[in-house]
N, CA, C and O atoms as CSV, one atom per row, in Angstrom:
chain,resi,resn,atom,element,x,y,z
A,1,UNK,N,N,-7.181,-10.978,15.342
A,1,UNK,CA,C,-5.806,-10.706,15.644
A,1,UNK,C,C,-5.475,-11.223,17.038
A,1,UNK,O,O,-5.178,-10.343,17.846
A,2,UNK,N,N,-5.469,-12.512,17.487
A,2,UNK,CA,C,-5.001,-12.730,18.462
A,2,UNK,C,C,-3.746,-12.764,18.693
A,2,UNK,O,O,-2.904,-13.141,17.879
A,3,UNK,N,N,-3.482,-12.293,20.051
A,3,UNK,CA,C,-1.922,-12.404,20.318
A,3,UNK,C,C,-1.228,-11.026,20.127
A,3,UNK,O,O,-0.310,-10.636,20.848
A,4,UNK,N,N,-1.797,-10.263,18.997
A,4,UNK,CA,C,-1.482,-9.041,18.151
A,4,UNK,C,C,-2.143,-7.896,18.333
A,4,UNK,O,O,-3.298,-8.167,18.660
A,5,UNK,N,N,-1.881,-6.247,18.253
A,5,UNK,CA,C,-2.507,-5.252,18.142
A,5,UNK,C,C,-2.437,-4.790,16.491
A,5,UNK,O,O,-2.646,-3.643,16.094
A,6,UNK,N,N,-2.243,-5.455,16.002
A,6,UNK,CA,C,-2.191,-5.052,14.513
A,6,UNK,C,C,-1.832,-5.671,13.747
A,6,UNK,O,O,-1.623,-6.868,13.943
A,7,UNK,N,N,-1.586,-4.956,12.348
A,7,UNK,CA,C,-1.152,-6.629,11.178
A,7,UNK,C,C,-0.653,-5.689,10.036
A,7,UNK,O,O,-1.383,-4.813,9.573
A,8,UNK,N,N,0.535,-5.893,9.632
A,8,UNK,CA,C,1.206,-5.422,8.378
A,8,UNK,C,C,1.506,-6.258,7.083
A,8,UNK,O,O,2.345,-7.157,7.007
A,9,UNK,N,N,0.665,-5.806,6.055
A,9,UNK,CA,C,0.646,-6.638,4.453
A,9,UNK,C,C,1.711,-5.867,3.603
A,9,UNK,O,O,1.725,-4.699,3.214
A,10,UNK,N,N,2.596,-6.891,3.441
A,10,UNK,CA,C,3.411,-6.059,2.085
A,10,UNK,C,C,3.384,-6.553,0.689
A,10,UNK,O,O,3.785,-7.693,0.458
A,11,UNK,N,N,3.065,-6.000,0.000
A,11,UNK,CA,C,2.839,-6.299,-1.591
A,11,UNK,C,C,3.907,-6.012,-2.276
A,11,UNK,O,O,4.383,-4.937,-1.910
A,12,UNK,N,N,4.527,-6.553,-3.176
A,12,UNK,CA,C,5.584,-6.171,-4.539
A,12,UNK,C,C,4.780,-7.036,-5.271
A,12,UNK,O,O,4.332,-8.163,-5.059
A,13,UNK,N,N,4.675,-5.927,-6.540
A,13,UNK,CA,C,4.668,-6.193,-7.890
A,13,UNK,C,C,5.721,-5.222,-8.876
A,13,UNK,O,O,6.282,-4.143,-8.681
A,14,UNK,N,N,5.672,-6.424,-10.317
A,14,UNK,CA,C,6.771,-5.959,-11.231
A,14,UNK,C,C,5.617,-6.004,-12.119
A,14,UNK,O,O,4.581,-6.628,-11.889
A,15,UNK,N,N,5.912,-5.170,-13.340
A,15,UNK,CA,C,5.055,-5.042,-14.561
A,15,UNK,C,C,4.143,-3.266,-14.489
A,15,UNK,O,O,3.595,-2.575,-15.348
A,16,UNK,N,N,4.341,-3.135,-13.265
A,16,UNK,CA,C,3.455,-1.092,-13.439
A,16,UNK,C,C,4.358,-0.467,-14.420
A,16,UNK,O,O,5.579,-0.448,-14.268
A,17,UNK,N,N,3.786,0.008,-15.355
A,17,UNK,CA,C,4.120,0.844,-16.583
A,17,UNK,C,C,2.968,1.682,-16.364
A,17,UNK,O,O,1.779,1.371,-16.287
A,18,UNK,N,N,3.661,3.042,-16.259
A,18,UNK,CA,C,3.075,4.380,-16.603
A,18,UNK,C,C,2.380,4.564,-17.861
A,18,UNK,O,O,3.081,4.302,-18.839
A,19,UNK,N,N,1.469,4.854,-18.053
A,19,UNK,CA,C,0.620,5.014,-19.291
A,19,UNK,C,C,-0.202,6.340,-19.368
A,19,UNK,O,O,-1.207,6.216,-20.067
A,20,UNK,N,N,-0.031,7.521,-18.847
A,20,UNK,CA,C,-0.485,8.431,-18.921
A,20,UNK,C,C,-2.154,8.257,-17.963
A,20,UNK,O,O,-3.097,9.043,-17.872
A,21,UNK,N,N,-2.007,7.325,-17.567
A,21,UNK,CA,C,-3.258,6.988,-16.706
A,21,UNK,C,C,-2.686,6.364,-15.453
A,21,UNK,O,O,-3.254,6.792,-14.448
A,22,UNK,N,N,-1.978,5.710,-15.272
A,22,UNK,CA,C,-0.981,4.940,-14.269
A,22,UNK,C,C,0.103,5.763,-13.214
A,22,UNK,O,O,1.042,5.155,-12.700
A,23,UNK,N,N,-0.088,6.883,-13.017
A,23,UNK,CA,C,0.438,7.435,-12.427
A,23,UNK,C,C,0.505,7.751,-10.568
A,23,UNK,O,O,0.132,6.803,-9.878
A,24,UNK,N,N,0.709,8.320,-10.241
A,24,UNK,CA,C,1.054,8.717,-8.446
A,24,UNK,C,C,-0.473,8.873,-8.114
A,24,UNK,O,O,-1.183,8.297,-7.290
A,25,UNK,N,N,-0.727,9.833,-9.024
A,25,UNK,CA,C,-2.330,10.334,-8.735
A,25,UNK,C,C,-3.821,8.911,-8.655
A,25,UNK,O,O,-4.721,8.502,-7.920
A,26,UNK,N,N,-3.051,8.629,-10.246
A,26,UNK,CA,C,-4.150,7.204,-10.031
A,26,UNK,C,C,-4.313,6.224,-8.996
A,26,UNK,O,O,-5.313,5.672,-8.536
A,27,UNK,N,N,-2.662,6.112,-8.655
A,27,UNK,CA,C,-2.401,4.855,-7.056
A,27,UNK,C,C,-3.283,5.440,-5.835
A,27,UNK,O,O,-4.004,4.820,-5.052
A,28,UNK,N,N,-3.013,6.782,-5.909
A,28,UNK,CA,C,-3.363,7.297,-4.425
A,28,UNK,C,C,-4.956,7.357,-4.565
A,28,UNK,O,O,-5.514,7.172,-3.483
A,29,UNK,N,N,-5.725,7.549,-5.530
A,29,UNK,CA,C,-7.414,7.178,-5.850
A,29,UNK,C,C,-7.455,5.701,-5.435
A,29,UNK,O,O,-8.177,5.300,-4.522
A,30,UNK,N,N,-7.021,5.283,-5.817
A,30,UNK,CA,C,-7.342,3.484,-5.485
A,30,UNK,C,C,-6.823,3.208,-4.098
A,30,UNK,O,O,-7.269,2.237,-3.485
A,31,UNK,N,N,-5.955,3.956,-3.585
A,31,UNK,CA,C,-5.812,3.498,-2.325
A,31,UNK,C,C,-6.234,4.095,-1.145
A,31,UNK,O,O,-5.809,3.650,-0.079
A,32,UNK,N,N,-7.298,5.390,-1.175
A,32,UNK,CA,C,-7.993,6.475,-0.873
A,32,UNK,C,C,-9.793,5.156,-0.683
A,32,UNK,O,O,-10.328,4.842,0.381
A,33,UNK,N,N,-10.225,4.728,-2.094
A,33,UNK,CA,C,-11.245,3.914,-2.163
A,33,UNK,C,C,-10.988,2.795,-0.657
A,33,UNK,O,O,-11.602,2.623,0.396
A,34,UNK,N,N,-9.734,2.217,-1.288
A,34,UNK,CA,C,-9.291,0.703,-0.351
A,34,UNK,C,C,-9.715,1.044,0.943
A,34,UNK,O,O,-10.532,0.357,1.558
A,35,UNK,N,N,-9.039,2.400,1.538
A,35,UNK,CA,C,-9.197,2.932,3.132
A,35,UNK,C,C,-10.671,3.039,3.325
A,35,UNK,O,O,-11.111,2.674,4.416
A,36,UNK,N,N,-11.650,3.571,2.258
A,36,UNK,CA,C,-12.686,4.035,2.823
A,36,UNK,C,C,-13.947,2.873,2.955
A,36,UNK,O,O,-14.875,2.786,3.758
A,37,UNK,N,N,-13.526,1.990,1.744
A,37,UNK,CA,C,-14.211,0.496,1.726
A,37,UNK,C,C,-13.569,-0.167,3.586
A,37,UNK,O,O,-14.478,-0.394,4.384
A,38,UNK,N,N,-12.106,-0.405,4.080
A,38,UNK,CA,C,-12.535,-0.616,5.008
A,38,UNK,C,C,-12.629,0.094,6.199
A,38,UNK,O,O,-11.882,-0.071,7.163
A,39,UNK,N,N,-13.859,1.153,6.105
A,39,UNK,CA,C,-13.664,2.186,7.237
A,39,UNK,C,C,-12.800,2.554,8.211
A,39,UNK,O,O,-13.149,2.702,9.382
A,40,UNK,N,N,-11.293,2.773,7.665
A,40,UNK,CA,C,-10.512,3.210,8.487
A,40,UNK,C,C,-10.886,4.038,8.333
A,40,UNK,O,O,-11.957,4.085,7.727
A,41,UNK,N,N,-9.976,5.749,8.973
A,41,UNK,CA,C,-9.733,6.601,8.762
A,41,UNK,C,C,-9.215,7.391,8.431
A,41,UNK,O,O,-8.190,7.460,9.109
A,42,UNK,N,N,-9.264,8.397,7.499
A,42,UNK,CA,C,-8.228,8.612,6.544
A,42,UNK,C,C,-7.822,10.303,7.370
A,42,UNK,O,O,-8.563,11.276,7.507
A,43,UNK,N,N,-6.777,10.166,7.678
A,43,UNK,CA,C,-6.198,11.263,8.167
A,43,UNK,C,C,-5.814,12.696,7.414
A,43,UNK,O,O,-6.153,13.851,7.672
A,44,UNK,N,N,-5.022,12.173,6.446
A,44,UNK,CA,C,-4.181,12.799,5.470
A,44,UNK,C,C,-3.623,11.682,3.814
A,44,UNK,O,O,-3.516,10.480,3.570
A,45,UNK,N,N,-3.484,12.530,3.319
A,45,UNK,CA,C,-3.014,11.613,2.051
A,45,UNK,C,C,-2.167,12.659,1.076
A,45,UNK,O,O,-2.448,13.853,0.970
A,46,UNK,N,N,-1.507,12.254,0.657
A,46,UNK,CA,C,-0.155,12.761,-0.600
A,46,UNK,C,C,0.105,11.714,-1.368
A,46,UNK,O,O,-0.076,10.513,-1.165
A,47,UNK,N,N,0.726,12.516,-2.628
A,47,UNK,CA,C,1.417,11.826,-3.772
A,47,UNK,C,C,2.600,12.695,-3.787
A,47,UNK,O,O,2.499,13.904,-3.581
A,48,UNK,N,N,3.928,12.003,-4.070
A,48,UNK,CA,C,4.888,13.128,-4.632
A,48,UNK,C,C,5.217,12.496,-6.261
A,48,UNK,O,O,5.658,11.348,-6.199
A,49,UNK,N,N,5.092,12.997,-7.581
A,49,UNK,CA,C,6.001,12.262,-8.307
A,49,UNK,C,C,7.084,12.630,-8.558
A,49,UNK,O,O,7.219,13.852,-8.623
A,50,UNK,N,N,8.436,11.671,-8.832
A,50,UNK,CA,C,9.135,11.931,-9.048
A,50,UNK,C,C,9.966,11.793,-10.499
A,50,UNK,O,O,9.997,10.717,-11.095
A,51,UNK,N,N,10.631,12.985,-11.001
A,51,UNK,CA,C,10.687,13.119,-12.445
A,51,UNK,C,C,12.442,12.947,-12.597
A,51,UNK,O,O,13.088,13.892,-13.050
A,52,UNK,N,N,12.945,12.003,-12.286
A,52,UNK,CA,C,13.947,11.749,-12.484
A,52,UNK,C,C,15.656,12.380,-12.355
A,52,UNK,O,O,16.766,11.896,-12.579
A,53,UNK,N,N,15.216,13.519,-11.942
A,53,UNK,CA,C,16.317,14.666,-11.551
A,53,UNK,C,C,17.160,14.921,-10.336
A,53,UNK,O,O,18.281,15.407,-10.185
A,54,UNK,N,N,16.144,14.375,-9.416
A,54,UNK,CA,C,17.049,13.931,-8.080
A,54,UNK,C,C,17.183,12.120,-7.888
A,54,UNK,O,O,18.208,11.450,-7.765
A,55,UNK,N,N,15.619,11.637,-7.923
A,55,UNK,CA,C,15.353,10.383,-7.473
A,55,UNK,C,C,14.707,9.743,-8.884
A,55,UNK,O,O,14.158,10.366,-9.792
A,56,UNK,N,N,14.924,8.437,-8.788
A,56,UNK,CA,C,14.077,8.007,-10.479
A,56,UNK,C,C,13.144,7.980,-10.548
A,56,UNK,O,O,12.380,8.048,-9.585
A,57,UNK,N,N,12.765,7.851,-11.902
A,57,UNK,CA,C,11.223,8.403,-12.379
A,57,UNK,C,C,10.756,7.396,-11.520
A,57,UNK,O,O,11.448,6.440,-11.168
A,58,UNK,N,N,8.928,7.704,-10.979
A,58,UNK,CA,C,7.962,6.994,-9.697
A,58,UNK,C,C,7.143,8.025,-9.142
A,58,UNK,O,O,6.794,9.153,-9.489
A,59,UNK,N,N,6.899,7.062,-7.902
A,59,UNK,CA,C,6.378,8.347,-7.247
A,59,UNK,C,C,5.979,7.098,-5.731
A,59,UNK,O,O,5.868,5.877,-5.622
A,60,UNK,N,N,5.871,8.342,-4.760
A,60,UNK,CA,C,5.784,7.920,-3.519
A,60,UNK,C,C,4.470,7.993,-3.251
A,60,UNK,O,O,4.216,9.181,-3.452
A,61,UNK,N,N,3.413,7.424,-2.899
A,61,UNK,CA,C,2.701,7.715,-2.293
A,61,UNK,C,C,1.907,7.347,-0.815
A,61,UNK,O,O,2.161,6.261,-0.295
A,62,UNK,N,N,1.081,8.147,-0.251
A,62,UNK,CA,C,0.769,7.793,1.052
A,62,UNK,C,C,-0.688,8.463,2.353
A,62,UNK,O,O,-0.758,9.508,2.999
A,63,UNK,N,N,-1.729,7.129,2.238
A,63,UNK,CA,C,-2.462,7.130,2.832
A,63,UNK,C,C,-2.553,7.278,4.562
A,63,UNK,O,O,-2.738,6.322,5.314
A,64,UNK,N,N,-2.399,8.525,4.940
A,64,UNK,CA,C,-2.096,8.452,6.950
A,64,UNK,C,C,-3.623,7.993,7.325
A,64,UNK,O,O,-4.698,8.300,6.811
A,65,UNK,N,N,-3.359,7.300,8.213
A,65,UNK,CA,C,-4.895,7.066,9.166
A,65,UNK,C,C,-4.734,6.852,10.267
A,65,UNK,O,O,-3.629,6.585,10.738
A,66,UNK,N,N,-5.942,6.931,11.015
A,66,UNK,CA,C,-5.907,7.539,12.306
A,66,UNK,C,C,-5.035,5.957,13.378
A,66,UNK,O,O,-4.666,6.000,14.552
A,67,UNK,N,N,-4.972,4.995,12.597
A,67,UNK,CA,C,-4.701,3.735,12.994
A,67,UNK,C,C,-3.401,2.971,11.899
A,67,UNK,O,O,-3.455,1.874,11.342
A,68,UNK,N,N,-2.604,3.710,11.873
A,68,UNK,CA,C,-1.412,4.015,11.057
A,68,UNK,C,C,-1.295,3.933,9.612
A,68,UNK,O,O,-1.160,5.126,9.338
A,69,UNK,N,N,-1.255,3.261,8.425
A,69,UNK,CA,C,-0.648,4.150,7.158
A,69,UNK,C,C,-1.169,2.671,6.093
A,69,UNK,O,O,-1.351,1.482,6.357
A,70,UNK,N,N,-1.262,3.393,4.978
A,70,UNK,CA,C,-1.067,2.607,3.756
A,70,UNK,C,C,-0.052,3.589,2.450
A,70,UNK,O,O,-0.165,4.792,2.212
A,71,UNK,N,N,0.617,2.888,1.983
A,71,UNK,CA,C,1.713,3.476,1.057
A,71,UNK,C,C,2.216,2.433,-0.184
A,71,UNK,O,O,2.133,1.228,-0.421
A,72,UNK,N,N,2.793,3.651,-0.835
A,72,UNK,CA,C,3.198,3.001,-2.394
A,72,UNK,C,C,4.006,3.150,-3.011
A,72,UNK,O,O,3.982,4.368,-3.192
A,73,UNK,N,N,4.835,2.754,-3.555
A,73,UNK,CA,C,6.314,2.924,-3.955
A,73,UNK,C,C,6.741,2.468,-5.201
A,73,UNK,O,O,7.080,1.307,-5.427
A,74,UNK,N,N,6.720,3.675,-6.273
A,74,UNK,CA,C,7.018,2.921,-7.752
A,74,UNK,C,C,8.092,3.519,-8.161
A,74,UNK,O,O,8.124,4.750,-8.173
A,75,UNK,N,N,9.279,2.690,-8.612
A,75,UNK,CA,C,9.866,3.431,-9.987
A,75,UNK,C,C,9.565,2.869,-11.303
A,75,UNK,O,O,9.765,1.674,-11.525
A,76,UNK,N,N,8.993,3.834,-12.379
A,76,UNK,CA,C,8.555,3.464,-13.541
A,76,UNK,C,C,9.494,2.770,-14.586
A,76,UNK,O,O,9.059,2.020,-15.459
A,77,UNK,N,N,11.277,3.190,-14.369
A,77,UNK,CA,C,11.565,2.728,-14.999
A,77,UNK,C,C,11.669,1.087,-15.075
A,77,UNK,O,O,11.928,0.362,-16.036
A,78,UNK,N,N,11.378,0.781,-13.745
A,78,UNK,CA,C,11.950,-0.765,-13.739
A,78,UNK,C,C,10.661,-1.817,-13.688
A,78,UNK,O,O,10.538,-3.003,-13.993
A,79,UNK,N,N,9.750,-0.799,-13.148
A,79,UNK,CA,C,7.935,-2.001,-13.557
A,79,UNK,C,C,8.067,-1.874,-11.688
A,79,UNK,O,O,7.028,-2.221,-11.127
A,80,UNK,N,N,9.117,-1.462,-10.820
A,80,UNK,CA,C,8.752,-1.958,-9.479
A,80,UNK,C,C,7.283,-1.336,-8.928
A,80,UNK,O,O,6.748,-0.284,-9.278
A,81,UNK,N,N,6.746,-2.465,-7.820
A,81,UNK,CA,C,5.448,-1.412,-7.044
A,81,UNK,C,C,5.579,-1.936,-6.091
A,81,UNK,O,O,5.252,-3.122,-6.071
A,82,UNK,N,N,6.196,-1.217,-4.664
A,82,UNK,CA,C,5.725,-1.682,-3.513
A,82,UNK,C,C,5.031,-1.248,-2.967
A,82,UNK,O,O,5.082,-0.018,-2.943
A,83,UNK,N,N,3.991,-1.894,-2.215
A,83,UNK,CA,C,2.363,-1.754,-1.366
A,83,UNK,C,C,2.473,-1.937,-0.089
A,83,UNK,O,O,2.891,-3.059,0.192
A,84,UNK,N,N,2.235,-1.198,0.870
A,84,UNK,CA,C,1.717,-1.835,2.392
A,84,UNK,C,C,1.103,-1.509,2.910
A,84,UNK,O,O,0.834,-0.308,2.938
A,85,UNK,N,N,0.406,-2.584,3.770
A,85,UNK,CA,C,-1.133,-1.354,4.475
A,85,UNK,C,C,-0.779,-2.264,6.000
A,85,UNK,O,O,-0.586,-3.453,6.255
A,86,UNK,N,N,-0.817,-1.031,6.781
A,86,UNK,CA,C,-0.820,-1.483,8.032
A,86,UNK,C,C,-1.615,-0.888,9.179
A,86,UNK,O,O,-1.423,0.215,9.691
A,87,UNK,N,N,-2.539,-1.785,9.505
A,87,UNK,CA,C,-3.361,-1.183,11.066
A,87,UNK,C,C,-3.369,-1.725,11.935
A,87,UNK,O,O,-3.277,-2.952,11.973
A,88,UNK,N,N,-3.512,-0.782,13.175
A,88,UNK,CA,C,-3.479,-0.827,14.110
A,88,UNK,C,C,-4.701,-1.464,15.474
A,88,UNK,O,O,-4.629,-2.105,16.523
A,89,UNK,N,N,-5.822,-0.758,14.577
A,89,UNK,CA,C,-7.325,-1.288,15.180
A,89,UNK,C,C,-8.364,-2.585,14.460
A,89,UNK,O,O,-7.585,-3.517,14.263
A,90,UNK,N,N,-8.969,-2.766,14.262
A,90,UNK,CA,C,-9.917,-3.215,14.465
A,90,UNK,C,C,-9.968,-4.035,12.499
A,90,UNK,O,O,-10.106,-5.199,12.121
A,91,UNK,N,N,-9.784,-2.756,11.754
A,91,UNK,CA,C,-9.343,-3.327,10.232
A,91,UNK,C,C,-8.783,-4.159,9.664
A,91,UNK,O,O,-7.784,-4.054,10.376
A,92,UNK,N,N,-8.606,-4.667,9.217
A,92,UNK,CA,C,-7.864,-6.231,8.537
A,92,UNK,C,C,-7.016,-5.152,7.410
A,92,UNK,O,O,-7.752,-4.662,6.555
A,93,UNK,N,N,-5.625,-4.776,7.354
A,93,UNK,CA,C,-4.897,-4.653,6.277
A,93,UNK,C,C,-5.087,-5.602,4.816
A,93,UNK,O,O,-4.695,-5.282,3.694
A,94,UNK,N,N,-5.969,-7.135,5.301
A,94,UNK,CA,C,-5.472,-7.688,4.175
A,94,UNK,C,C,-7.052,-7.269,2.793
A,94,UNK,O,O,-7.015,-7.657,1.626
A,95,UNK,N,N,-7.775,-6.759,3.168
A,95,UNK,CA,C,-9.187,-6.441,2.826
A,95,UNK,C,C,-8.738,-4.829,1.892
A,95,UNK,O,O,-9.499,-4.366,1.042
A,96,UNK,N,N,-7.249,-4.095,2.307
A,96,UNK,CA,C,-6.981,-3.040,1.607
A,96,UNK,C,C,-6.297,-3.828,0.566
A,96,UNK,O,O,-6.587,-3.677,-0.621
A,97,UNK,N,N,-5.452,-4.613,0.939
A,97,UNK,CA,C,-4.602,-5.052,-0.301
A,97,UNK,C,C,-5.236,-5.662,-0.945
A,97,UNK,O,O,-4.917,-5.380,-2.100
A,98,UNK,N,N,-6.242,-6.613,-0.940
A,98,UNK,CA,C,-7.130,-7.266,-1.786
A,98,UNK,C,C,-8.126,-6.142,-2.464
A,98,UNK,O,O,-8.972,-6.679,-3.179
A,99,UNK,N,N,-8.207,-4.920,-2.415
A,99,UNK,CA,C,-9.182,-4.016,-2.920
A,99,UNK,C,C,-8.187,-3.360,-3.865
A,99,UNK,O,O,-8.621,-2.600,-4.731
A,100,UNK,N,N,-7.091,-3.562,-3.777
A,100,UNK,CA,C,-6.079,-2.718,-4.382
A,100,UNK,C,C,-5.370,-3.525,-5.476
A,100,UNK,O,O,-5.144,-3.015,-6.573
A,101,UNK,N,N,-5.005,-4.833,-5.167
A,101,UNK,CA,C,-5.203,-5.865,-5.861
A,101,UNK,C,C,-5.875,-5.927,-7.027
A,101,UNK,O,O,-5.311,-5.905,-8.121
A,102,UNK,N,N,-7.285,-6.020,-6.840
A,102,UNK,CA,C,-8.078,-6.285,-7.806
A,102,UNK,C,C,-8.085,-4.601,-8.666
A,102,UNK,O,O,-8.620,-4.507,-9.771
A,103,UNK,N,N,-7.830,-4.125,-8.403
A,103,UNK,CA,C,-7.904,-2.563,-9.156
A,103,UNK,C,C,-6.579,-2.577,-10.194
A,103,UNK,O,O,-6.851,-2.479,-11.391
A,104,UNK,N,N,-5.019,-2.706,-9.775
A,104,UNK,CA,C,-4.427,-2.919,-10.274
A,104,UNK,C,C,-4.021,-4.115,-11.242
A,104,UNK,O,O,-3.188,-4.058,-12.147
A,105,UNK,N,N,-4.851,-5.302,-10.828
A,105,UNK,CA,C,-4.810,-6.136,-12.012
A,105,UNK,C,C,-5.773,-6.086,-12.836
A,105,UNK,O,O,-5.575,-6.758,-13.849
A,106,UNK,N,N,-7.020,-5.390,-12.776
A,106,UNK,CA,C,-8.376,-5.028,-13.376
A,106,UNK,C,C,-7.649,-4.569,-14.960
A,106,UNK,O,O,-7.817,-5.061,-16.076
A,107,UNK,N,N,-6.537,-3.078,-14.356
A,107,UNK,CA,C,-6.389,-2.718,-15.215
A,107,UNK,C,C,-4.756,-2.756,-15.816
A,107,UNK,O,O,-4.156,-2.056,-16.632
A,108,UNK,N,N,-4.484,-3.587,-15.227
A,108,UNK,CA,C,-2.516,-4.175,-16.004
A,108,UNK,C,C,-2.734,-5.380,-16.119
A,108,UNK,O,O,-3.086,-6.247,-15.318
A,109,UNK,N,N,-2.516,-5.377,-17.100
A,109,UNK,CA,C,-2.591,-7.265,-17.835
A,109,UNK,C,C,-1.105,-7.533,-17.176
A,109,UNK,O,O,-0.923,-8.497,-16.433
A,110,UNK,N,N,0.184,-6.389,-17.582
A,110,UNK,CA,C,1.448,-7.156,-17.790
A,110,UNK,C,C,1.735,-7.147,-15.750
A,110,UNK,O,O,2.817,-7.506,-15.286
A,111,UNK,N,N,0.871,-6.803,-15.082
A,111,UNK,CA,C,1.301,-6.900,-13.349
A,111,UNK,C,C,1.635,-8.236,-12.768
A,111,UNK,O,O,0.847,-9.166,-12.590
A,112,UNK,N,N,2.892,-8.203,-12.502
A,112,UNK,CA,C,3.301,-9.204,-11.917
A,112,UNK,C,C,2.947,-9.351,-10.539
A,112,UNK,O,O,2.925,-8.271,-9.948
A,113,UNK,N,N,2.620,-10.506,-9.734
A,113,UNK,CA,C,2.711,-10.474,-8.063
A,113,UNK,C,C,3.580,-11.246,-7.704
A,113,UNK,O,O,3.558,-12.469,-7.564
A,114,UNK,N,N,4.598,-10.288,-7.508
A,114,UNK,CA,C,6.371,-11.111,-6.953
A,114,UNK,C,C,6.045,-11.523,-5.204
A,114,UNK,O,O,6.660,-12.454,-4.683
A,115,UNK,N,N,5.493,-11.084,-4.785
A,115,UNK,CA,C,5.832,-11.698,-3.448
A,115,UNK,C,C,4.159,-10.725,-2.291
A,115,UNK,O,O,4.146,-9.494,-2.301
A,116,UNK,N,N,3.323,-11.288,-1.697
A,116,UNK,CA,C,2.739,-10.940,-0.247
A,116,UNK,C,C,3.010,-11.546,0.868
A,116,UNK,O,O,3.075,-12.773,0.940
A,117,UNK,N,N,3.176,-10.850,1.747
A,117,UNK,CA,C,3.084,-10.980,3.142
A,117,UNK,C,C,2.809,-10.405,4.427
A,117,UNK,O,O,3.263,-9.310,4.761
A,118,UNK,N,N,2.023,-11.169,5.210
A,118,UNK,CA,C,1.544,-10.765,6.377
A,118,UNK,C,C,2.105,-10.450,7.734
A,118,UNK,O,O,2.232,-11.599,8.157
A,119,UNK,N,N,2.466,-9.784,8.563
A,119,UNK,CA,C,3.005,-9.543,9.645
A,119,UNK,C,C,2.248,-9.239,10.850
A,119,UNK,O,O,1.691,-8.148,10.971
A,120,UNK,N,N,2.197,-10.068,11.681
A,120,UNK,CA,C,1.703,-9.496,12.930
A,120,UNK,C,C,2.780,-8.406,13.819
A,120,UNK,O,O,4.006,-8.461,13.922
A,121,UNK,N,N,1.880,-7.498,14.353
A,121,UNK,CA,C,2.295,-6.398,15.041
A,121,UNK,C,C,2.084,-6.077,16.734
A,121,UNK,O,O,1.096,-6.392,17.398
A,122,UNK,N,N,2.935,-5.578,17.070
A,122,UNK,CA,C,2.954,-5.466,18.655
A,122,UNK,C,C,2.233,-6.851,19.096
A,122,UNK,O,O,1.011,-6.983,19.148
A,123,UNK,N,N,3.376,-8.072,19.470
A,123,UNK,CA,C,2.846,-9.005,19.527
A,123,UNK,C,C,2.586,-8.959,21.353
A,123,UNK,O,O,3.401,-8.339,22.036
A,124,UNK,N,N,1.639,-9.521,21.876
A,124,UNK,CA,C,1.450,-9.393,23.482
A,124,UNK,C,C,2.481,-9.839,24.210
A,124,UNK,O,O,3.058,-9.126,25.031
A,125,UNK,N,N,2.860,-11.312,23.916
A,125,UNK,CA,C,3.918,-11.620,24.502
A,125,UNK,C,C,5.164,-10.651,24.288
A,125,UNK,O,O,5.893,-10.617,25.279
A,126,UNK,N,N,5.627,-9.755,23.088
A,126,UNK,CA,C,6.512,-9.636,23.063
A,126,UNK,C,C,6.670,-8.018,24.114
A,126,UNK,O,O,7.533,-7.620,24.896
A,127,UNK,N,N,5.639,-7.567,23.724
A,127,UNK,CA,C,5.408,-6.301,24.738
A,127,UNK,C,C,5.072,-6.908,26.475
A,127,UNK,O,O,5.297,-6.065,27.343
A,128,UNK,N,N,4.644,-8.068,26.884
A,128,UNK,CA,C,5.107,-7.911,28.311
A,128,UNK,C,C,6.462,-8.489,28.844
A,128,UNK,O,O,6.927,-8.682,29.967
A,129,UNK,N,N,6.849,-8.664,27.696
A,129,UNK,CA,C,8.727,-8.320,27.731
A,129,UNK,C,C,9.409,-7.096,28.194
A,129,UNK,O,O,10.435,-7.109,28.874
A,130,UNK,N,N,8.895,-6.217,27.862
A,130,UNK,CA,C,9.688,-5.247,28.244
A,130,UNK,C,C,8.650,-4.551,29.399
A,130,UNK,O,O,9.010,-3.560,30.035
């Protein structure tokens, strides 16, 4: 990470269909593994799902670590999944999304990958700006 204190990956995919196995609970297992494969630290973690009564059917979920966050964002009705893993130390974000990656296409044939990208964070130059 030169230049950078960190690095933010964002993932969208189309094609997640709920299958009674595909759910909030299942994302947050696979993305619980991703953190611990690359020894971040896992702070805290939640799932909320949501059943269509306030917000549409999905579910939020979210990995805290001690070197900021990985999270997940589905609504079932439409196939959306957004992914991001972002740290702060020493971890490569892109080593979660590639672990998460391969889990979710392991097991969805119909997963689309609409779009990744990488972001550098707290760039040096831009912090001895201010």
């Amino acid at each position: 990470m030169t230049g950078a204190h960190g690095k933010h990956v964002y993932v969208d995919y189309n094609g997640y269909h709920r299958n009674g196995v595909h759910d909030g609970a299942w994302m947050l297992e696979k993305m619980i593994i991703a953190a611990n494969a690359a020894k971040v630290r896992i702070v805290h973690s939640y799932v909320e799902e949501f059943d269509g009564v306030i917000s549409p059917t999905g579910f939020a979920a979210m990995v805290l670590l001690d070197e900021s966050h990985i999270s997940a964002h589905c609504y079932y009705d439409k196939g959306w999944l957004a992914v991001d893993a972002f740290t702060c130390g020493g971890a490569d974000p892109n080593g979660i999304a590639d672990d998460l990656d391969e889990a979710l296409r392991s097991t969805m044939d119909d997963l689309v990958l609409i779009r990744r990208e990488e972001v550098e964070r707290f760039l040096h130059d831009d912090l001895e700006k201010t």
